[in-house]
C-alpha positions as CSV (number, residue, x, y, z in Angstrom):
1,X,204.3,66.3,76.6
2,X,205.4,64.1,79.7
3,X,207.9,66.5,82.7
4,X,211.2,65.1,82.0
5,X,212.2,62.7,84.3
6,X,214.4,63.9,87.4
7,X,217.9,61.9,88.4
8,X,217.7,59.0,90.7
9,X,218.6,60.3,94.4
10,X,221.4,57.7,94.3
11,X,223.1,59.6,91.4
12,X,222.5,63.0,93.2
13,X,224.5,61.7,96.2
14,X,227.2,60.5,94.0
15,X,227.8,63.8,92.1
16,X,230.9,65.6,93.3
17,X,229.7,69.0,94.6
18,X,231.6,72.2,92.9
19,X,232.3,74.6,95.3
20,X,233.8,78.3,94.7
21,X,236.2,80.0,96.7
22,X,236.1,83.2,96.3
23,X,237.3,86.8,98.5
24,X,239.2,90.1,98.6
25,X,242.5,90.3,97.7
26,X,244.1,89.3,101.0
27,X,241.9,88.1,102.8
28,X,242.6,84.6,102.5
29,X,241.8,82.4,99.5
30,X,244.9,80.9,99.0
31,X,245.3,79.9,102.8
32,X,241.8,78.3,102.9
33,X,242.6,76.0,99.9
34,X,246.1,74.9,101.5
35,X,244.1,73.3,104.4
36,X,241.3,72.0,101.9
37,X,244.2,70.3,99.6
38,X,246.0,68.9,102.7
39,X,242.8,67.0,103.5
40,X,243.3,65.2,99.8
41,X,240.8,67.6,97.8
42,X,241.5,68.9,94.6
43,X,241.9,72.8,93.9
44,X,241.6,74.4,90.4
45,X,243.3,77.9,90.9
46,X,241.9,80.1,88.2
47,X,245.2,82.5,88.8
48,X,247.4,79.7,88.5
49,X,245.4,78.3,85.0
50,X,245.7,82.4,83.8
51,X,249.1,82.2,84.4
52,X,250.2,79.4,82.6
53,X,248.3,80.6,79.7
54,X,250.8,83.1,79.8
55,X,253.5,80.8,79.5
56,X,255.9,81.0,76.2
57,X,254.1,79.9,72.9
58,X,250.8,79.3,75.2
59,X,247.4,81.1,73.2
60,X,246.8,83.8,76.5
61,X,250.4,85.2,75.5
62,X,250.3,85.2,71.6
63,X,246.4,86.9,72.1
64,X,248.0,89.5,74.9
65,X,251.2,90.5,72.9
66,X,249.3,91.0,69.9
67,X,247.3,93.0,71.9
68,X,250.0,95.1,73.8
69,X,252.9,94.8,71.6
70,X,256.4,93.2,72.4
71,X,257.1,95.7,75.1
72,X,255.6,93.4,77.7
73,X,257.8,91.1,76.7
74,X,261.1,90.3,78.8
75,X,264.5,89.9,77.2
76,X,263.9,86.0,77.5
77,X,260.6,86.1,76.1
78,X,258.3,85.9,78.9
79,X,256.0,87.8,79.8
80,X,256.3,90.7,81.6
81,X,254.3,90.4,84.7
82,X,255.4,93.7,86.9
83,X,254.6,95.9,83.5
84,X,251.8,93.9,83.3
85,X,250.4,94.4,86.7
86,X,251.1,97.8,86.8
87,X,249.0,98.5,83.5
88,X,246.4,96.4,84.7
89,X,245.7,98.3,88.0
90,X,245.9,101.8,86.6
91,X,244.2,101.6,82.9
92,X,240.2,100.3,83.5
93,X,240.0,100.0,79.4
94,X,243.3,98.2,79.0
95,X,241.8,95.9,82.0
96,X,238.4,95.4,80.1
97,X,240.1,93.7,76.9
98,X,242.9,91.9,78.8
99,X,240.1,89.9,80.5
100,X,238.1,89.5,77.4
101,X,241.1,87.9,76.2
102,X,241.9,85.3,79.2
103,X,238.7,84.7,80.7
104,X,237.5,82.4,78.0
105,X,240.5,80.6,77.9
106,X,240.9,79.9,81.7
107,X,236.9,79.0,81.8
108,X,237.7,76.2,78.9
109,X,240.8,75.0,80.9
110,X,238.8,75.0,84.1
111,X,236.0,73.1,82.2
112,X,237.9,70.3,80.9
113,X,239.9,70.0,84.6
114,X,236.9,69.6,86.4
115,X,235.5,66.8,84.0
116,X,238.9,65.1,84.8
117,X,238.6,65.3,88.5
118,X,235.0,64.7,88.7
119,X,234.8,60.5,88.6
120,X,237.2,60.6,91.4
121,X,236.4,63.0,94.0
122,X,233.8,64.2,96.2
123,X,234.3,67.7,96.1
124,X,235.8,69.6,94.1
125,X,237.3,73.1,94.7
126,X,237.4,76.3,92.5
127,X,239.5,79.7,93.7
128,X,237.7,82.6,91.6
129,X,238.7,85.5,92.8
130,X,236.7,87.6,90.1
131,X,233.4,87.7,91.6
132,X,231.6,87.9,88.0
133,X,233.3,85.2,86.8
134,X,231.5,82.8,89.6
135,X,228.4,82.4,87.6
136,X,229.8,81.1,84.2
137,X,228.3,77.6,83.5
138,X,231.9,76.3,82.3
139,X,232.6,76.7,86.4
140,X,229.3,74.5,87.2
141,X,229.4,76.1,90.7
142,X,226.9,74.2,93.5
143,X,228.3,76.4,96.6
144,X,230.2,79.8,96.6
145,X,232.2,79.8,99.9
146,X,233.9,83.5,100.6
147,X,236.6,84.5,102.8
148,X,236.7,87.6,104.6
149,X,238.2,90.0,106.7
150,X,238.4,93.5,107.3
151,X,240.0,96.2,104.7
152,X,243.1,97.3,106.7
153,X,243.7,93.4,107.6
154,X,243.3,93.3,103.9
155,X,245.9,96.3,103.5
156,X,248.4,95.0,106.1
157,X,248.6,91.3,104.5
158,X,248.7,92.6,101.4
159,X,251.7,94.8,101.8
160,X,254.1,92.2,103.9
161,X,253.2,89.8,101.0
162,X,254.1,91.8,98.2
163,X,255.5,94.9,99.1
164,X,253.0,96.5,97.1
165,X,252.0,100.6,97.7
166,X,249.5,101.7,99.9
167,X,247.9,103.6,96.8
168,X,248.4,100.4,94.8
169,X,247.0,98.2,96.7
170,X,243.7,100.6,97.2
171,X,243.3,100.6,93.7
172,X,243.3,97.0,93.6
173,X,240.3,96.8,96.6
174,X,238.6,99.5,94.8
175,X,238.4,97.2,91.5
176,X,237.3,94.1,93.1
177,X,233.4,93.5,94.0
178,X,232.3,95.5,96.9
179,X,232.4,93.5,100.3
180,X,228.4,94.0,100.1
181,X,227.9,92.0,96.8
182,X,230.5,89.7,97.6
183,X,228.2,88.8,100.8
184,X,224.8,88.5,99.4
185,X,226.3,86.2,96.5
186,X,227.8,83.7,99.0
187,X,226.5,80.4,100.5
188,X,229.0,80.7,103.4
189,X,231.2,82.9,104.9
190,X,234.9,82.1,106.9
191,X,235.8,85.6,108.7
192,X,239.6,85.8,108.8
193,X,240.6,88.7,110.8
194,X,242.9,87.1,113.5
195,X,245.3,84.3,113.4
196,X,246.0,81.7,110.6
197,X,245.3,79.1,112.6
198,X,242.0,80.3,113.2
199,X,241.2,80.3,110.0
200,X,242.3,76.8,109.7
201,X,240.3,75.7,112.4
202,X,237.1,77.4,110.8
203,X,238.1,75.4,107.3
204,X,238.1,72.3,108.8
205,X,234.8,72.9,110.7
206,X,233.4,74.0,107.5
207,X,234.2,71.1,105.8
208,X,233.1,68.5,108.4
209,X,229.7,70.2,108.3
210,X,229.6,69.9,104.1
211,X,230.9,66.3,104.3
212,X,227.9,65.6,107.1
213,X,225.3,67.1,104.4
214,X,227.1,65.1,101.6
């Protein structure tokens, strides 16, 4: 049986290159991709898809209400996000079938947004702030950028941005991946524990160097 044949170099060059963004809560994501979509690159915001799966008569909410009953439902029939949160955080099990629930859905959205973007552009960006969602073939990662910083920069940014608890936000840091794994997973790392336009500056620099090797 003949090795099956490899693609052309010339269509290897032309493939737009996935990459994930990925970090701790506060440490950055959302800042990086603001300098990444001023420089005309796409940005798939897994959050963002979640939450508009969540919208009114949208399959994440009918799926989650079934699952949690009306309760989490606001007087106009949205969904209640604070209630939501705050279950989220605090129950691990409740957590568990929540994402079993929108994961699937947000890796089909993703899927079929990336085969739209991918005639057009270079590189393409993913924010996946779930560090075991990075994997999943739907995302057809080729490079997992992370953004870091230390925890109490984490802590501080955290609380001026959402005026969450100290104890909240812990609980938060304690659920995502440990800064360990989230380090040996990545292809590169941004540190982000001073300035924003630091981080900026190291964005841009990262990206010249991937556009050189592109």
């Amino acid at each position: 049986m003949s090795e099956p044949m490899s693609e052309p170099m010339s269509e290897l060059l032309n493939k737009p290159m996935i990459i994930g963004i990925t970090g701790g809560i506060g440490c950055g994501k959302s800042a990086v991709c603001k300098v990444f979509e001023k420089q005309g690159y796409p940005i798939i915001d897994t959050d963002q898809v979640a939450k508009q799966l969540v919208e009114p008569q949208q399959p994440g909410l009918v799926a989650m209400i079934a699952l949690l009953g009306e309760a989490y439902l606001t007087p106009e029939g949205t969904l209640n996000r604070k209630k939501l949160a705050d279950a989220f955080f605090s129950q691990p099990e409740l957590k568990q079938q929540i994402e079993a629930i929108l994961h699937p859905l947000v890796r089909q959205t993703v899927r079929q947004q990336i085969e739209q973007l991918k005639p057009h552009h270079r590189l393409i960006f993913v924010a996946i702030p779930v560090l075991n969602q990075i994997n999943q073939p739907e995302y057809q990662i080729d490079h997992l950028l992370l953004i870091e910083c230390d925890e109490q920069q984490q802590i501080q940014r955290v609380q001026q941005r959402d005026q969450r608890s100290l104890t909240q936000i812990q609980q938060i840091i304690k659920q995502q991946a440990p800064r360990q794994e989230r380090q040996q997973c990545a292809d590169s790392i941004l540190t982000n524990n001073t300035s924003l336009e630091a981080l900026e500056q190291k964005a841009l620099a990262w990206l010249s160097t991937q556009l050189t090797l592109r």
